[in-house]
N, C-alpha and C positions, 0 to 999 in steps of 0.2 A: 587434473585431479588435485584434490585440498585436501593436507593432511593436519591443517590445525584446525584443533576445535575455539572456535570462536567468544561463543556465547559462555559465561562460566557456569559454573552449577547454582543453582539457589542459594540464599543465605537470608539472615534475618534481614543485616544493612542492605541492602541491594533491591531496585526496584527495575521493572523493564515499560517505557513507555508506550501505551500502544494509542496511536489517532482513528477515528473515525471510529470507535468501538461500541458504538450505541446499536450498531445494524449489522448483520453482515457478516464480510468476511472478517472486520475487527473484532466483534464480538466472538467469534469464534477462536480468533488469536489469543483474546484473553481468556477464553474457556481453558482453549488447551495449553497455554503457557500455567494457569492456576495450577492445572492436574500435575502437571511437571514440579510445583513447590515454587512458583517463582510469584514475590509480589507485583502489583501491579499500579500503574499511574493510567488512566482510563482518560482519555482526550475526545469530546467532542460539544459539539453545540448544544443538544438534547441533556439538560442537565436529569429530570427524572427516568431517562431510560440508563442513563449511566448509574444513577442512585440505584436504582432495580438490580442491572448487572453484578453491582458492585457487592449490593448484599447476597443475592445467589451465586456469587464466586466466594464470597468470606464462610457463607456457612456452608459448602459444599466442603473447601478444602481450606486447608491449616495457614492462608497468604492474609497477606494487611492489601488491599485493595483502596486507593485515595481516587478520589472525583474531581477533575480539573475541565469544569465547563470554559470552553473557550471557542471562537470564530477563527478560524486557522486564516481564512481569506483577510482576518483584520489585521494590518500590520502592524498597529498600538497594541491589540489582543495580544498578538503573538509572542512577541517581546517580551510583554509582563509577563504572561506565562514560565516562557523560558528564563526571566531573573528569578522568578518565584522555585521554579523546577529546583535551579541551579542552588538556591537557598538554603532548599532540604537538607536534611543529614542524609537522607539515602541516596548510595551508592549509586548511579544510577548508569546498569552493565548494558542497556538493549533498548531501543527504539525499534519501533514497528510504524514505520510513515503510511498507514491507508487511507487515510482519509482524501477524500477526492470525488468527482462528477463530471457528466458530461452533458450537453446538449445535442441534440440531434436537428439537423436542418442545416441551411448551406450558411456561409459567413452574412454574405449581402442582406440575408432576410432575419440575420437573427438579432437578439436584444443585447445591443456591443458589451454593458454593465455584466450580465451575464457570464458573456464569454470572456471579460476580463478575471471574473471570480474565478471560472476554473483556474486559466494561469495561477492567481494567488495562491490557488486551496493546492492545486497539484501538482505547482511548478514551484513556487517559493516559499510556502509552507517546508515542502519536503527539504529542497533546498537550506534553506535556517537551521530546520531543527538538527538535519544530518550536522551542519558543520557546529550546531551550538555544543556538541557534547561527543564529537570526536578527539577533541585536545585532551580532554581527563580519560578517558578510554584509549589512547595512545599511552597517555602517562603511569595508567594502572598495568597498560600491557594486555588487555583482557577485552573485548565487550565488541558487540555486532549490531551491526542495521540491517533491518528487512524493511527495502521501498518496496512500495506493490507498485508495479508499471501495470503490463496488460500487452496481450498479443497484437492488442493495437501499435505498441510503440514499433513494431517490424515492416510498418508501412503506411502510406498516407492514407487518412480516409477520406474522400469527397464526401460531403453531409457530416459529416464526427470529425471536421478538421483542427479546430482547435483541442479535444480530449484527444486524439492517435498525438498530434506534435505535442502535447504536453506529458505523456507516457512514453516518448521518443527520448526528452529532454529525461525523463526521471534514468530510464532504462541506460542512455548512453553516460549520462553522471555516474551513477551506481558504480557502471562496470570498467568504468576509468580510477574511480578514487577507490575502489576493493584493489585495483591494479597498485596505484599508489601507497596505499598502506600494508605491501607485501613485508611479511619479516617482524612487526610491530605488533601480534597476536590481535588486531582487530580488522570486522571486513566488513563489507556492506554486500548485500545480495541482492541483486532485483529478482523480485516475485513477478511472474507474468502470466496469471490467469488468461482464461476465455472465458466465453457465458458461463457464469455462478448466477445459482439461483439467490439470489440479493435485493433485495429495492433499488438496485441503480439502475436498471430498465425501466421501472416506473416514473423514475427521476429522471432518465433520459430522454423518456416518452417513447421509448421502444418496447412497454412492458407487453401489449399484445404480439409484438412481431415474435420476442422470447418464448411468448407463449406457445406459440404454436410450433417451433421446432423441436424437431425429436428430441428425446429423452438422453439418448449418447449421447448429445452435445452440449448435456448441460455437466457442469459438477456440483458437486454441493461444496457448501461455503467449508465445511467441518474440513473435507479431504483437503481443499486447496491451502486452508490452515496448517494441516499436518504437516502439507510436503513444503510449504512455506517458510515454518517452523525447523523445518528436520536441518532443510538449506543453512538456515540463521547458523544454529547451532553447528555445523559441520563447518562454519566457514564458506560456502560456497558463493560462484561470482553470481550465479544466475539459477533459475528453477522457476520452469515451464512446466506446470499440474498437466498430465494427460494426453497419449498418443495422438490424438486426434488435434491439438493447442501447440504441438511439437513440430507435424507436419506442419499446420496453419502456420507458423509463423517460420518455419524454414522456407513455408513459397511464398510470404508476402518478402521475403529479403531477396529470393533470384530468380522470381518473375517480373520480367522486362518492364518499366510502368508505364510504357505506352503500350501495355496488353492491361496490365491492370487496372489504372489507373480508369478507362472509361463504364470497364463492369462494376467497380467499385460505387462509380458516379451512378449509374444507372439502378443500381440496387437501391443504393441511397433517394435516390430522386421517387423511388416508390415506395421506399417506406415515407417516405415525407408526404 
C-alpha cells in the first residue's frame, strides 16, 4: 500500500504531458486530467485531432492546453521535443506515456521497419521521456508517471510477440524505478489495461476479432483513464482496470508456458 500522494494538485505554472492523446485511451487522460484543473501538453502525430482536443478541453474547463505534434518512434522528433518541453516556463508535475501499437502476425512474416517502430514508439519513447523529466520531479519532490503497459506485458504472446515483450519492458521498468524513487515524493505507475474499446485493434488488425467478443470484456477507454489516473495521483506501483484484466494477467504470470504458450500460438495462428 502507498501512502503518498504523488501527482500535486493543479496550478497555473504546472502542466501534465500526456502521448498518444489524439485517440483513445490518451484522449480520455486528457479529458479527465482537464476536469480535475490540471493543464495540459497533448503529444501526438495527428496535429488536427490534437488541435480539436485541445479546443474542447480549453472551452470545457478553466486549463491552458498546448499542441506538441510530434513522431515518438523519430529519435531526432523526440529529442527536439523534449529540449523544447524542457524550455517552457511550465512546471511540468506528470507524464502520461500512452502512446504506442502493435501488429499482429508472427515475426518471420511481418514488415521488420514496422516491428522496429513499435520498439521505438513503446519501448524508447517511453523509456526517454520517463527519464527526461524525472531529475526536476525528484528535485521539486513532487510529480508522477503513468506508463500504460497492457495485460500483455504478463506473458508472451506468439503472433503479438514484439507489442506483449515491448509492454513486458514498459511494465518491468515502471515497477523497478517507482521502487527506486521510494522516499523522493515522485512515482511511476504502470497502467495495464485489456481490451478498451480504442482504435488499436483496427491498427493492430484485430479490430473484427474485438468485435465480436462479448461486452464484459471490453472496457471503455473513460473508466480505464479514471482508475489510471486515480493510480497516478495516489502514488501507486501498478493498476490493472477490471476483475476480469486482474485474473487475466495473474494466470498469464503462473501458468506453466509450456501449457500456455502453444494455446496462445494457436489462437493467434487463427486470428492470422
Amino acid at each position: 500500500m502507498n501512502d503518498r500522494m504523488a501527482l500535486p494538485p493543479p496550478s497555473l505554472g504546472s502542466t501534465v504531458i500526456v502521448t498518444g492523446a489524439s485517440s483513445g485511451i490518451g484522449a480520455e487522460l486528457a479529458r479527465q486530467l482537464a476536469e480535475r484543473g490540471y493543464n495540459l501538453t497533448l503529444v501526438a502525430r495527428r496535429k488536427e485531432r490534437l488541435d480539436e482536443l485541445a479546443t474542447e478541453l480549453t472551452a470545457a474547463s478553466d486549463i491552458r492546453a498546448d499542441v506538441e505534434p510530434c513522431d515518438l518512434g523519430d529519435p531526432k522528433a523526440r529529442a527536439a521535443l523534449i529540449k523544447r518541453l524542457k524550455a517552457r516556463d511550465a512546471e511540468i508535475v506528470g507524464v502520461c506515456n500512452n502512446a504506442g501499437f502493435g501488429n499482429l502476425g508472427n515475426l518471420i512474416d511481418a514488415d521488420l521497419d514496422s516491428e522496429v517502430e513499435v520498439v521505438r514508439v513503446n519501448v524508447e519513447a517511453v523509456h526517454e521521456l520517463t527519464g527526461a523529466f524525472l531529475p526536476r520531479m525528484v528535485e521539486q519532490g513532487t510529480g508522477a508517471i503513468l506508463n500504460v503497459a497492457s495485460i500483455a506485458s504478463f506473458q508472451p504472446l506468439p503472433g503479438f510477440a514484439t507489442y506483449a515483450a515491448s509492454k513486458a519492458f514498459v511494465h518491468s521498468f515502471s515497477e523497478a524505478v517507482h521502487t527506486e524513487l521510494s522516499g523522493t515524493g515522485v512515482s511511476v505507475t504502470s497502467l495495464c489495461p485489456g481490451f478498451t474499446r480504442t482504435e488499436f485493434g483496427d491498427v493492430a488488425g484485430v479490430g473484427e476479432d474485438e468485435d465480436k467478443l462479448p461486452d464484459f470484456t471490453l472496457m471503455d477507454a473513460d473508466d480505464v483513464a479514471r482508475q489510471g489516473i486515480d493510480g497516478m495521483v495516489a502514488g501507486r506501483r501498478t493498476v490493472t482496470p477490471g476483475l476480469l484484466n486482474k485474473v487475466s494477467s495473474a494466470s498469464g504470470r503462473y501458468t506453466p508456458r509450456t501449457a500456455l504458450l502453444p494455446l496462445v500460438k494457436f489462437v493467434a495462428n487463427r486470428r492470422s
